[in-house]
C-alpha positions as CSV (number, residue, x, y, z in Angstrom):
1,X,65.6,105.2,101.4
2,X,63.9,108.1,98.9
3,X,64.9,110.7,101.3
4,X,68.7,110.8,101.8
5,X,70.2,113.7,103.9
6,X,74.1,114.4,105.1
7,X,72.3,113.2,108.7
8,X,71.5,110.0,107.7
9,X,73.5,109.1,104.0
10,X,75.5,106.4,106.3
11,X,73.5,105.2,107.9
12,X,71.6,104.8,104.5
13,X,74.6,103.1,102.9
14,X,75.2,100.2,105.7
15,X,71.4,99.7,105.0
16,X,71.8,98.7,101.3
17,X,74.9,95.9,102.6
18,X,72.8,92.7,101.7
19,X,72.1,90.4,104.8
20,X,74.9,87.4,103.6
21,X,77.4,90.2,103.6
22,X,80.6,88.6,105.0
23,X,80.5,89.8,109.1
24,X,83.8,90.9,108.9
25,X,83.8,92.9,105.4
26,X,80.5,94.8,106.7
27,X,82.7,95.9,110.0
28,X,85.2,97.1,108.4
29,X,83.3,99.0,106.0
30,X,81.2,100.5,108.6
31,X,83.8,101.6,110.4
32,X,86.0,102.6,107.0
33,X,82.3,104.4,105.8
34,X,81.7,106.4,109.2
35,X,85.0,108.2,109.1
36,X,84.8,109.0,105.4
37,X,81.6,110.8,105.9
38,X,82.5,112.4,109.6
39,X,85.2,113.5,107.2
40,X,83.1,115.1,104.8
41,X,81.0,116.8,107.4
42,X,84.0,117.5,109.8
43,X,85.9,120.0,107.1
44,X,82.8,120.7,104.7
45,X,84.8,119.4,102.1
46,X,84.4,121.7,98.7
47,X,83.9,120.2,95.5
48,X,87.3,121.3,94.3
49,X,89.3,119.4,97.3
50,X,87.4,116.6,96.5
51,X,87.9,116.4,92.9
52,X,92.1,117.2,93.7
53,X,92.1,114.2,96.4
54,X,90.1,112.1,93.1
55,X,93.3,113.6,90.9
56,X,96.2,112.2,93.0
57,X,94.7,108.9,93.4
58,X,94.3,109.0,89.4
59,X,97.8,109.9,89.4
60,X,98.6,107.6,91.7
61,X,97.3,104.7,89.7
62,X,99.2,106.1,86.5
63,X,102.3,106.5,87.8
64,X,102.2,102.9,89.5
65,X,104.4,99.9,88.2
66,X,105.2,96.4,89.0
67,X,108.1,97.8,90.5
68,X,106.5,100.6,92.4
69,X,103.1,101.1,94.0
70,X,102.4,104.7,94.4
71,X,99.2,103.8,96.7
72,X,101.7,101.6,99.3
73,X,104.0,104.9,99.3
74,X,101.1,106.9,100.1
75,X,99.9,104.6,102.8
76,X,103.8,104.7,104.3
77,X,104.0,108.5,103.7
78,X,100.1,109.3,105.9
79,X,101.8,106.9,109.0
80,X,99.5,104.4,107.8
81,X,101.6,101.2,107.1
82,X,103.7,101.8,110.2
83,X,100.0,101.8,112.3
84,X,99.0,98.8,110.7
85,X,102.2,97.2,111.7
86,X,102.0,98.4,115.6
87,X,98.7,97.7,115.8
88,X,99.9,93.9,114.7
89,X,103.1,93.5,116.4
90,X,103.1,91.0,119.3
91,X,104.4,93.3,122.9
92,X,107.0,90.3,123.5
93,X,108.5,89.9,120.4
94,X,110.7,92.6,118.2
95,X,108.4,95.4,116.3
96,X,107.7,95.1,112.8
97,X,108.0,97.9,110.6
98,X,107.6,98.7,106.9
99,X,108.5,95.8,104.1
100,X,109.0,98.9,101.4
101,X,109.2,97.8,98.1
102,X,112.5,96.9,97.6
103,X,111.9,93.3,98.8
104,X,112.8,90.5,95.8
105,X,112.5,87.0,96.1
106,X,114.9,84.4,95.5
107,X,117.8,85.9,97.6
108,X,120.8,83.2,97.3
109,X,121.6,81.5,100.5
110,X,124.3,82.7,103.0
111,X,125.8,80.4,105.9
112,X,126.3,82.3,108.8
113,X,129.5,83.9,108.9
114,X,128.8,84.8,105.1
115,X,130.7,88.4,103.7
116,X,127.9,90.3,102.1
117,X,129.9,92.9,101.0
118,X,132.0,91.9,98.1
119,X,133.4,94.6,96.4
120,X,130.7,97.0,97.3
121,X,132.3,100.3,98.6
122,X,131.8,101.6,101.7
123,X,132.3,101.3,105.6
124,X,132.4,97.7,106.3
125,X,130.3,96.4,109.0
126,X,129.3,93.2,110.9
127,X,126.3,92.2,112.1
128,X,125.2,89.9,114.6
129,X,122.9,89.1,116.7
130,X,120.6,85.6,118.0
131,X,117.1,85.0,117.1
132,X,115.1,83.9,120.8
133,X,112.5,83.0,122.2
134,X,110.5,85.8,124.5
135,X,111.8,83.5,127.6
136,X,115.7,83.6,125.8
137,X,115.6,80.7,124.2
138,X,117.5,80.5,121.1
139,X,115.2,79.5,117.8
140,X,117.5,77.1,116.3
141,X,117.5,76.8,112.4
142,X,115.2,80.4,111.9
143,X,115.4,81.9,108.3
144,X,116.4,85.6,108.2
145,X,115.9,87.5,104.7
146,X,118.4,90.2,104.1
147,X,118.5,93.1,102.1
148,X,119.2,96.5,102.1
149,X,120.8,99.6,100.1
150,X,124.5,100.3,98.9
151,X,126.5,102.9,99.9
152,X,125.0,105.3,96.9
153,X,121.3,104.5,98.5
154,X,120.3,102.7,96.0
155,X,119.1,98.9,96.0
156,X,119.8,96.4,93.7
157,X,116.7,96.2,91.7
158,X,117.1,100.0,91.3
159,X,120.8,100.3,90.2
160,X,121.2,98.9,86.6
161,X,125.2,98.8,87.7
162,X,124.4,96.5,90.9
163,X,125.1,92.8,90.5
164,X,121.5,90.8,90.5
165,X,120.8,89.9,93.9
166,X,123.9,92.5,95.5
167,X,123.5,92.9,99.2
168,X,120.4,90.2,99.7
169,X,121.1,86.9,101.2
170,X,119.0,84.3,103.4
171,X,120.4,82.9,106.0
172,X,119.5,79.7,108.5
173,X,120.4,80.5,112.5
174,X,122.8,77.9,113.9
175,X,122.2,76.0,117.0
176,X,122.7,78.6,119.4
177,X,120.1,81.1,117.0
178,X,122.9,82.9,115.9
179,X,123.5,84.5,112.8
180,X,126.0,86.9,111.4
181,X,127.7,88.6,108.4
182,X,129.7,91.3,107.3
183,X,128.2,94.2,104.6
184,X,128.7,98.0,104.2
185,X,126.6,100.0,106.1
186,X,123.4,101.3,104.2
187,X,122.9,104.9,103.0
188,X,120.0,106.7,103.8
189,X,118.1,107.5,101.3
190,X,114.7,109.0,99.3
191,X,111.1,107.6,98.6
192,X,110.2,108.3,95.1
193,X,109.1,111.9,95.2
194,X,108.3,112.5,91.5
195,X,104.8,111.8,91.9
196,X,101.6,112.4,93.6
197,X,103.6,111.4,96.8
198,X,106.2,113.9,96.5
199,X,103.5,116.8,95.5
200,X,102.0,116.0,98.9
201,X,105.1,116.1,100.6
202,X,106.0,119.4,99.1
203,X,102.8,120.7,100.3
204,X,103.3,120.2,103.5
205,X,106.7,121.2,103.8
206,X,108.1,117.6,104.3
207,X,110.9,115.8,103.1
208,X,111.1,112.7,101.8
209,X,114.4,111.1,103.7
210,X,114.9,108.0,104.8
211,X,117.3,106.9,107.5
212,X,119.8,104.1,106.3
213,X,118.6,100.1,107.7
214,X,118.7,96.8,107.1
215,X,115.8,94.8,106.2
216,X,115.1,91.6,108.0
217,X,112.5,88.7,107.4
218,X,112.6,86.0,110.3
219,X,110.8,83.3,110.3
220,X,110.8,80.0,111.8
221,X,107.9,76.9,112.6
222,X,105.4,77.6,115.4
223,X,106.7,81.7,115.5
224,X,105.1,84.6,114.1
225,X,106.9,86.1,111.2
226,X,108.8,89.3,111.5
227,X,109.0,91.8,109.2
228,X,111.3,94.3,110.1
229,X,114.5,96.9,110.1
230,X,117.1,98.2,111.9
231,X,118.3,101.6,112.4
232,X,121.6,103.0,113.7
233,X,121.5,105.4,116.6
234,X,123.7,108.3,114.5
235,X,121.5,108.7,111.4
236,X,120.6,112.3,110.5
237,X,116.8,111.2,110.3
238,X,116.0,108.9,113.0
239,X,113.6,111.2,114.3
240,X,112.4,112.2,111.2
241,X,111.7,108.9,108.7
242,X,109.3,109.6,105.9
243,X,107.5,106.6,105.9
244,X,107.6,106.7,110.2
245,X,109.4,102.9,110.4
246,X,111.3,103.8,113.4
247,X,110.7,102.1,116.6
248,X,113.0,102.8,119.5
249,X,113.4,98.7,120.1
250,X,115.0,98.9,116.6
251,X,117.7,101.4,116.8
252,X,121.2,99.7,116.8
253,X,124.5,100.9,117.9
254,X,127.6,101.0,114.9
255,X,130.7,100.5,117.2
256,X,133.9,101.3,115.6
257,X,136.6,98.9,116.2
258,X,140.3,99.5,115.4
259,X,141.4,95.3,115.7
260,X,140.6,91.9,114.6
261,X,140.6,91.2,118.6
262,X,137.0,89.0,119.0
263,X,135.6,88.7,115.8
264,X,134.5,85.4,115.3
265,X,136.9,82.7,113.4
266,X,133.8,81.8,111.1
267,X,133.1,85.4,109.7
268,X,134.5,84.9,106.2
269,X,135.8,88.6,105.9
270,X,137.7,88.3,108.3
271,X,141.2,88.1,106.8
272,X,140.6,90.9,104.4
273,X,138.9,93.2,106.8
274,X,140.0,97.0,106.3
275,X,140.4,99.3,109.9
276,X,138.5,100.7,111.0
277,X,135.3,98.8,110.7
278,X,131.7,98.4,112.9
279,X,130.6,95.9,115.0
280,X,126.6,96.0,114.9
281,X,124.9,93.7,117.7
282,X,121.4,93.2,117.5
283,X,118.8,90.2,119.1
284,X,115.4,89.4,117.2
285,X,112.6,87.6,119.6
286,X,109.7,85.9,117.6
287,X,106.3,85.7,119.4
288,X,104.8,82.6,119.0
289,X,102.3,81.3,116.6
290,X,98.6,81.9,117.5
291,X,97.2,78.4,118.2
């Protein structure tokens, strides 16, 4: 095309795709290409905003590590990896929400009862729950991944002074789905806001607060994976998460208890358990497996 106007520079671009473009890849693009040039012409964009939004994705990519991906904070910060993840998540099974990056492989394995807790400080509290079916059935032998902060909001792969591994365990379901074991109750906590996420946030007069969660990973043969957290019902920014991970299907209750009275005889804390601790009950249902 020699003549190429704002009117039709898009429809110019889908025109150079080559015919053996993959189907799916030239959808995507389309679509992806429409909005960035409805954009453009939307806000008549000025040179200098364009060039500043060019700038923080440089920054973006400097700033990036092995350990920390500036572009997947942006994506959580713009509501973006939360819509991805309701736009996948199956209506009969739990919601996902965000993986963060905080997720480490290798987690050691846990039997179910198992005290996560160790000597980390903090409110202890135990969490259990079943993993089901969407018709109740309990998935016997499912793999949870477990992980979360200590009480300073920190992670374990953040905190030089953490033990390797400190608050992450996997975990196999039992024959009635169950699982359960006994941690400290996660703080909430920051996203990085020392880059080109944090002078967007600043910008727009937003903070970058977390409420405290647990992570879970379930899995199990002929289910779709979960990836997910849990939030309790009391934290300061439930209504408010950075990164929008909160689903109302993944709000738990913290239920103070003042006695040992039905606590299970497996949970391994259970003769050094401090009053007063929380009780934390919480099902996960898997959607099955797209045949």
């Amino acid at each position: 095309m020699r003549t190429v106007s704002k009117d039709n520079i898009t429809q110019a671009f889908l025109n150079y795709c080559s015919q053996d473009t993959d189907p799916r890849l030239k959808f995507v693009l389309e679509k992806l290409v429409h909005h960035l040039h409805d954009f453009v012409r939307e806000t008549d964009l000025t040179h200098d905003e364009w060039r500043k939004g060019l700038e923080l994705l440089y920054a973006a990519g400097e700033i990036s590590t092995p350990e920390r991906n500036e572009f997947v904070l942006f994506s959580d910060v713009l509501g973006l990896s939360s819509l991805v993840d309701m736009v996948n998540s199956p209506e009969d099974g739990t919601p996902s929400s965000v993986l963060g990056p905080f997720h480490v492989l290798g987690a050691p394995e846990a039997a179910v009862g198992a005290d996560l807790k160790g000597d980390n400080e903090g409110k202890t509290v135990v969490v259990g729950g079943r993993v089901l079916t969407p018709d109740g059935q309990p998935v016997v032998g499912a793999e949870l991944e477990i992980w979360q902060t200590a009480d300073n909001g920190l992670y374990s792969n953040q905190d030089a002074a953490q033990p390797e591994y400190n608050l992450r365990s996997h975990m196999n379901a039992d024959d009635d789905g169950r699982y359960l074991f006994s941690t400290v109750r996660p703080a909430p906590y920051t996203v990085p806001d020392d880059g080109p996420v944090g002078e967007l946030l600043r910008a727009t007069g937003r903070h970058p607060w977390r409420p405290s969660h647990l992570h879970f990973i379930v899995t199990a043969p002929g289910f779709r994976s979960l990836v997910t957290e849990v939030f309790p019902s009391d934290d300061p920014y439930l209504d408010e998460d950075a990164v929008f991970g909160v689903r109302e299907k993944l709000v738990m209750e913290y239920q103070e208890r003042t006695s040992l009275d039905g606590l299970p005889d497996d949970l391994e804390i259970r003769d050094r358990l401090t009053l007063p601790y929380y009780v934390v009950d919480f099902d996960f249902v898997l959607a099955r497996a797209e045949t």
